[in-house]
C-alpha positions as CSV (number, residue, x, y, z in Angstrom):
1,X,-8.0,8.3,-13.9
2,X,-7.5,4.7,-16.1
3,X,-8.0,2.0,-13.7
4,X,-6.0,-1.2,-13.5
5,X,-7.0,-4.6,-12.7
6,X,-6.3,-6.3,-9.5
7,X,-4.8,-9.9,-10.0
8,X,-7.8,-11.8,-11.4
9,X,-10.1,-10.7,-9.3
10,X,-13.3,-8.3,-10.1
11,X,-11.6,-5.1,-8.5
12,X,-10.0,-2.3,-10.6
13,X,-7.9,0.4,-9.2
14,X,-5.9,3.8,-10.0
15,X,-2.5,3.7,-10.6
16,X,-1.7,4.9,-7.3
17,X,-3.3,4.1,-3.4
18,X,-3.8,6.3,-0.4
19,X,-2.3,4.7,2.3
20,X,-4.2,5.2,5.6
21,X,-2.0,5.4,8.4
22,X,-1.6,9.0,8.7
23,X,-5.3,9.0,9.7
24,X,-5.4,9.6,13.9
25,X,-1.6,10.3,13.6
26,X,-0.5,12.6,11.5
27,X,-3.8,14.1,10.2
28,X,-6.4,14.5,12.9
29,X,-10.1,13.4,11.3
30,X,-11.1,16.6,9.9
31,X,-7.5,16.9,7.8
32,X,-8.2,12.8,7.1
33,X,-11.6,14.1,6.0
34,X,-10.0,16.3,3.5
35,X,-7.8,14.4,2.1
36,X,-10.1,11.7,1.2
37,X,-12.0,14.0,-0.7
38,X,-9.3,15.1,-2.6
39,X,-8.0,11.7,-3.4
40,X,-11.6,10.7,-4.4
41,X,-12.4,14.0,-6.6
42,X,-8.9,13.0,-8.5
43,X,-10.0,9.9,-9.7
44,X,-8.2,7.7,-6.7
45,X,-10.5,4.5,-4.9
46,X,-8.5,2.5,-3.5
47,X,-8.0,3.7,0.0
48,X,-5.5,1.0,2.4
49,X,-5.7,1.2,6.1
50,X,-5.0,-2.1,8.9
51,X,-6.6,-2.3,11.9
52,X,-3.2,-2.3,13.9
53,X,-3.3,1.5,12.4
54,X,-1.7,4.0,14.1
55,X,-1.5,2.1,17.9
56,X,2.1,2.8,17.9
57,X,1.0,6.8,18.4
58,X,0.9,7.7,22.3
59,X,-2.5,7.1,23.6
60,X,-3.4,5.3,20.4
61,X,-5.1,2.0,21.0
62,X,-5.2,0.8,17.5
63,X,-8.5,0.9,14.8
64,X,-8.4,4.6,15.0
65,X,-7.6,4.6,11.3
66,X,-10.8,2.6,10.4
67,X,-12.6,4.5,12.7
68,X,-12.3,7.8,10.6
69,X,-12.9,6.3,7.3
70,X,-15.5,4.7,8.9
71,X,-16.7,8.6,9.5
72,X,-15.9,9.7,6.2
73,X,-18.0,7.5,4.4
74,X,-20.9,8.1,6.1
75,X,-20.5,11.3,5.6
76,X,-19.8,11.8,2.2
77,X,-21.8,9.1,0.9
78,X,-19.2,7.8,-1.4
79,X,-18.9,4.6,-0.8
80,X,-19.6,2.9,-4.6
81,X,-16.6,5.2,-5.5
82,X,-14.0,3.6,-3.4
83,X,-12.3,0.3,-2.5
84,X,-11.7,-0.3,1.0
85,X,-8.8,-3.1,1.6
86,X,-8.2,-3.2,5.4
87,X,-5.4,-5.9,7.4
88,X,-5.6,-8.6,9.7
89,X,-2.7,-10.0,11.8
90,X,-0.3,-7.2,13.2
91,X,-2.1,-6.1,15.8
92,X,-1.4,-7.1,19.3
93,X,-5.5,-7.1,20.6
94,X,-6.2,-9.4,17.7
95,X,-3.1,-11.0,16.2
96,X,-2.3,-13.6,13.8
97,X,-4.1,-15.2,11.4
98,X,-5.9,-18.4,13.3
99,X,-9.8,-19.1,12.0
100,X,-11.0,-17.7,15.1
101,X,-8.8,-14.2,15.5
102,X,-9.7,-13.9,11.7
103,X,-13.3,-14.1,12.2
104,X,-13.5,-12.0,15.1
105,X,-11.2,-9.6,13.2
106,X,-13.0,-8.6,10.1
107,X,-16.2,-8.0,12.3
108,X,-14.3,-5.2,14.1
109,X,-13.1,-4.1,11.0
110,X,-16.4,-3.6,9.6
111,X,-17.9,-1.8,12.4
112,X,-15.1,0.6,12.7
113,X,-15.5,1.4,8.4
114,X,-19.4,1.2,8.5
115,X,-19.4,-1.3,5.9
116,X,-21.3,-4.7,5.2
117,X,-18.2,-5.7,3.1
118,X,-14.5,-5.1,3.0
119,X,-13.4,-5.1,-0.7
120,X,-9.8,-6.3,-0.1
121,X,-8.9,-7.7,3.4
122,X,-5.3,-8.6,3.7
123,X,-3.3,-11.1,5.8
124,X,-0.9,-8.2,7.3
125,X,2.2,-10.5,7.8
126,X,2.6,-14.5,7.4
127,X,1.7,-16.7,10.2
128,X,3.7,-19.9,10.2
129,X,2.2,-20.8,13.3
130,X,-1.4,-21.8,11.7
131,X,-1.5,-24.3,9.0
132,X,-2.1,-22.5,5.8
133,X,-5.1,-24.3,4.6
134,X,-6.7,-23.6,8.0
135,X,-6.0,-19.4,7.4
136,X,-7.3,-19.5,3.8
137,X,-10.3,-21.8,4.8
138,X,-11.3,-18.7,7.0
139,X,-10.9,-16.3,4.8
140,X,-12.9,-18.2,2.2
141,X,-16.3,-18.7,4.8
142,X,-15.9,-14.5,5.1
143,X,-16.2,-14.4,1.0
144,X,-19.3,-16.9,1.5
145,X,-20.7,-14.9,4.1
146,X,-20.7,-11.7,2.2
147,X,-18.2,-9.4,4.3
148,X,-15.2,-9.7,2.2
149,X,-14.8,-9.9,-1.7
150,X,-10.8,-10.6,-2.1
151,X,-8.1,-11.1,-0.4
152,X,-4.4,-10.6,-0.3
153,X,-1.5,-10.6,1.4
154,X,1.2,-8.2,2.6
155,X,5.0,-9.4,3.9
156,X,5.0,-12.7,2.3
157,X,8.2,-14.3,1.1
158,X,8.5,-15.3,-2.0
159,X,8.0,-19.1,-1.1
160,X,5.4,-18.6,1.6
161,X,3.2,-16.7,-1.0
162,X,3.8,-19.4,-3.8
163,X,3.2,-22.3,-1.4
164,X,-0.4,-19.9,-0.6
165,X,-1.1,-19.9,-4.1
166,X,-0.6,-23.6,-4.6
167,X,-2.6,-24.3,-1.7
168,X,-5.5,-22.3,-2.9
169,X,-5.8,-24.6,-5.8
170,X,-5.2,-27.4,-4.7
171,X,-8.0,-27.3,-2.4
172,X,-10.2,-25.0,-4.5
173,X,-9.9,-22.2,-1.9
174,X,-10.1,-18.0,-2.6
175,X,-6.2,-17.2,-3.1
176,X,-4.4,-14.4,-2.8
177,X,-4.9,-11.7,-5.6
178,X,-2.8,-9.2,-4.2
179,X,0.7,-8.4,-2.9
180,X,1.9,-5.7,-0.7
181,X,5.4,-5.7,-0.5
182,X,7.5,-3.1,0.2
183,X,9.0,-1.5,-3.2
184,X,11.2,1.5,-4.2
185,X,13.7,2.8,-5.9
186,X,16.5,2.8,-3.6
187,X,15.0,-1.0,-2.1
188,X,14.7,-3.1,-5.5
189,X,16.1,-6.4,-4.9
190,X,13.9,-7.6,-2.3
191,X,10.7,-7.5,-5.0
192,X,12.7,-7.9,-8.1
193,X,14.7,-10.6,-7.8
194,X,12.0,-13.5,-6.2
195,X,8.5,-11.8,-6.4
196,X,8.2,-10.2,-9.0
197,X,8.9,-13.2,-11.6
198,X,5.8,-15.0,-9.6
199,X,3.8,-12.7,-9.2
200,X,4.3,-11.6,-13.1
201,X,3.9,-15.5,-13.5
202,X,0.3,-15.9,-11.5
203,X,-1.0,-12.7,-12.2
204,X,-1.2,-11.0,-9.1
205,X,-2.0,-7.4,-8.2
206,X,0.3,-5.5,-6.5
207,X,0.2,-2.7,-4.3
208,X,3.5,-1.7,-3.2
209,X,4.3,0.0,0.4
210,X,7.4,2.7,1.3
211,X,7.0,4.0,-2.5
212,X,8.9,7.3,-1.4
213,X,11.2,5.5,0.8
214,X,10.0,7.0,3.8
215,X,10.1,10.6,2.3
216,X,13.7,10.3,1.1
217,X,12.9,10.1,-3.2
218,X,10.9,13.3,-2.5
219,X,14.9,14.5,-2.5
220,X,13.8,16.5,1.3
221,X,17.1,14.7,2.5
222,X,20.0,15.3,1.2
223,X,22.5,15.3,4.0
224,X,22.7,14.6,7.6
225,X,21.4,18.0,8.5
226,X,18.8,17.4,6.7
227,X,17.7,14.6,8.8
228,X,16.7,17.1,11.3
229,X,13.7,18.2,9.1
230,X,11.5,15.6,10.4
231,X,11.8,13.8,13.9
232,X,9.1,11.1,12.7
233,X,11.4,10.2,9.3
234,X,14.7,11.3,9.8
235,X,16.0,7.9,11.3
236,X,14.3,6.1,8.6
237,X,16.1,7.7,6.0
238,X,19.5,7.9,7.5
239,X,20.1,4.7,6.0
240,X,20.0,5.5,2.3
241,X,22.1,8.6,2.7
242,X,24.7,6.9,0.9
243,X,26.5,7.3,-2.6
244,X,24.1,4.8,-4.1
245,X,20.8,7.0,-2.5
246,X,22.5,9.9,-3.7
247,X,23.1,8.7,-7.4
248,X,19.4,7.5,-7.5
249,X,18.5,11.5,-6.4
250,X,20.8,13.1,-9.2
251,X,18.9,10.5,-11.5
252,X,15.7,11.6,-10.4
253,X,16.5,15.1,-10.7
254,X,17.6,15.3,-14.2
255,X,14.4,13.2,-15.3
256,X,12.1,16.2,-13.1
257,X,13.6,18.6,-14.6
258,X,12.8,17.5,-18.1
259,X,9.2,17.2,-17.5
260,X,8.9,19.8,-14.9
261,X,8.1,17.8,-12.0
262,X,9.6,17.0,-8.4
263,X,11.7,14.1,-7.4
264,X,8.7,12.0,-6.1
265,X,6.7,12.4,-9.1
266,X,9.1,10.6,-11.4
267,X,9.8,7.8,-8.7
268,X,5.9,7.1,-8.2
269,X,6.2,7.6,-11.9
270,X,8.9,4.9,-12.5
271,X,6.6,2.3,-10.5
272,X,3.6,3.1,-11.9
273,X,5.3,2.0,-15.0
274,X,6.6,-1.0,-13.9
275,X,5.4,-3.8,-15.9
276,X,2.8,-5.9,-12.9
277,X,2.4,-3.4,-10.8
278,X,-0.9,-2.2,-9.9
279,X,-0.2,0.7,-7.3
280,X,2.4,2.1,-5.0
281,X,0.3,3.4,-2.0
282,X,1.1,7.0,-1.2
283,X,0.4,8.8,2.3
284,X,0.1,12.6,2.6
285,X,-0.8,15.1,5.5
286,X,-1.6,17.7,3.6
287,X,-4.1,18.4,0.5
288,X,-1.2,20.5,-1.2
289,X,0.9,17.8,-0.7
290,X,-1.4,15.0,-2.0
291,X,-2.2,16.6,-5.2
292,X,1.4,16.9,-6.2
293,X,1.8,13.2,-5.7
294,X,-1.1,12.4,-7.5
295,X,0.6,14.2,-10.5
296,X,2.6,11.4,-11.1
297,X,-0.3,9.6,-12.9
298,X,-0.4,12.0,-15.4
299,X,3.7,11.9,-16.1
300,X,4.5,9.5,-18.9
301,X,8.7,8.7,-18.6
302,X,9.9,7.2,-21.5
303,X,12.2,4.5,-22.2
304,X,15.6,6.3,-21.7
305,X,14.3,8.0,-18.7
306,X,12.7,4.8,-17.4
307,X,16.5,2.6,-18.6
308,X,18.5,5.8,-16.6
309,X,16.9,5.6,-13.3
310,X,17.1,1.9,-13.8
311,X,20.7,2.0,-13.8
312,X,21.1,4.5,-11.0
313,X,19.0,2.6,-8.9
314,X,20.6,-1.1,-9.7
C-alpha cells in the first residue's frame, strides 16, 4: 500500500488508519488481535488509540485500548511495521494538557503499548487553560527524552491550531504536524471552510475522525426503522436522515455501482482523494468487515465521480 507523508515530519502512512477504540469495547482482545493482523498484512501502520479509550464502556476504567495493542505487539513482533499515535487530554484520571499531567501521561501510555516511544502523541482536545508555550514546551522535553517522535493535535479550531503553529516557531518549539478533525461527507464545512486552507497552507498531515459518519455512508441507514439496527449508532445517525443525507447516499450509490463497490468504499474513497489529506481513520469489529473498508485504497474515482459527490454533498 503507497504511503503518504505526515506534515513534515519523518512518518509516512497508508491512505487509511485503524482507529482503536473498538479495542475492549466492541472487539474483545482476541477479535482486537485479529484485526490488527489483518490491517497490518494489508499494507496499513498507522494504528490510533487515546488513553481515555473506551472508559465510557461499563466497567471500563479507561487505557484498556492501549493495553491490548500493548498485547499485540508483543506478541506479534511487529512493531517496525506500525505507527503508534496515542492522545493526551480527554481523559478524566489524567486530563488536560498542563507540563505535569502531560509527563505523567505519556509514561502510562508507554507502559500500557510496551513501547520506548510513541510515534505520534496527540493533544486530544485544546486546553485554553495552560498557556500554549507551556503545553508545547512539554511536549518538546518528551521528543528530547526519546519517548515521543511527533506530535499533533485533534479538536483544534482553526485559530487555536494556527496560533499553535505560530508559537512553535516563534520559540523554536516541535509543532504540530498533524490534524485530527472530524471530516465526512455529510459534515464538510467544519474542515473545509477554515482548516483545510491552513493546513493546505503549513503543510500539515491530516488524519480525519467519523469518516463513515458514524456508520451512516456505509448506506446501513436509510430510514428511521433502520435506526433500530444498532443501539450503539442509531442516535448518532438520526441526525443526517434528512434530504441532504439522503441525496449524498443516492450519490454514493450510483458511483458504487460503477465500480462495483459499497457505499463506504467510495466515501473513504472520496477522502482519500482529497487533496491534503493523509488518512481518514476507519474502525471495524470484524475481519470481513475491515477488509472491505480497506478496498477503498485500491478504488480510483475520477473527476466526474469525485465533482458529483461534491455537489451532493455541498
Amino acid at each position: 500500500m503507497h504511503q503518504r507523508p505526515l506534515g513534515n515530519s519523518p512518518l509516512s502512512i497508508a491512505p487509511l488508519a485503524f482507529g482503536g477504540n473498538v479495542f475492549g469495547w466492541s472487539a474483545d482482545e482476541k477479535r482486537s488481535f485479529e484485526l490488527l493482523d489483518a490491517f497490518v498484512d494489508a499494507g496499513g501502520n498507522l494504528i490510533d488509540t487515546a488513553d481515555v479509550y473506551p472508559a465510557w464502556v461499563p466497567g471500563n476504567r479507561g487505557g484498556e485500548s492501549e493495553t491490548i495493542i500493548g498485547k499485540w505487539l508483543k506478541r506479534s513482533g511487529r512493531r517496525d511495521r506500525v505507527v503508534i499515535s496515542t492522545k493526551v487530554a480527554k481523559w478524566a484520571e489524567q486530563p488536560g494538557l498542563s507540563p505535569v499531567n502531560i509527563r505523567q501521561a505519556v509514561d502510562g501510555s508507554l507502559q500500557r503499548l510496551q513501547v520506548d516511544c510513541i510515534d505520534l502523541y496527540q493533544a486530544h482536545e485544546d486546553d485554553a487553560s495552560v498557556p500554549m508555550e507551556e503545553t508545547l514546551g512539554a511536549f518538546a522535553r518528551l521528543i528530547e527524552a526519546g519517548k515521543v517522535r511527533v506530535i499533533g493535535a485533534s479538536n483544534f479550531s482553526a485559530n487555536r491550531f494556527a496560533d499553535a503553529l505560530a508559537m512553535s516557531q516563534r520559540h523554536g518549539l516541535p509543532r504540530y504536524e498533524s490534524l485530527q478533525p472530524e471530516y465526512n461527507l455529510v459534515s464538510r464545512a467544519g474542515y473545509e471552510q477554515a482548516l483545510e486552507p491552513l493546513i493546505r497552507r503549513e503543510n500539515i498531515g491530516v488524519i480525519s475522525y467519523y469518516a463513515l459518519a458514524s456508520g451512516f455512508l456505509s448506506g446501513k441507514y436509510r430510514s428511521a426503522a433502520d435506526l433500530a439496527k444498532s443501539s450503539a449508532r442509531g442516535g448518532a445517525v438520526k441526525k443526517f436522515l434528512n434530504p441532504h443525507g439522503l441525496q449524498v447516499l443516492a450519490a454514493l450509490d450510483a458511483v458504487a455501482a460503477a465500480h462495483h463497490a459499497t457505499p463506504a468504499q467510495v466515501a473513504l474513497a472520496w477522502l482519500i482523494a482529497r487533496p491534503g489529506l493523509t488518512a481518514p481513520i476507519v474502525s471495524a469489529t470484524s475481519v470481513e468487515q475491515l477488509r472491505e473498508l480497506l478496498g477503498a485504497t485500491e478504488l480510483q474515482l475520477d473527476g466526474n465521480e469525485i465533482a458529483r459527490l461534491d455537489l451532493a454533498s455541498a
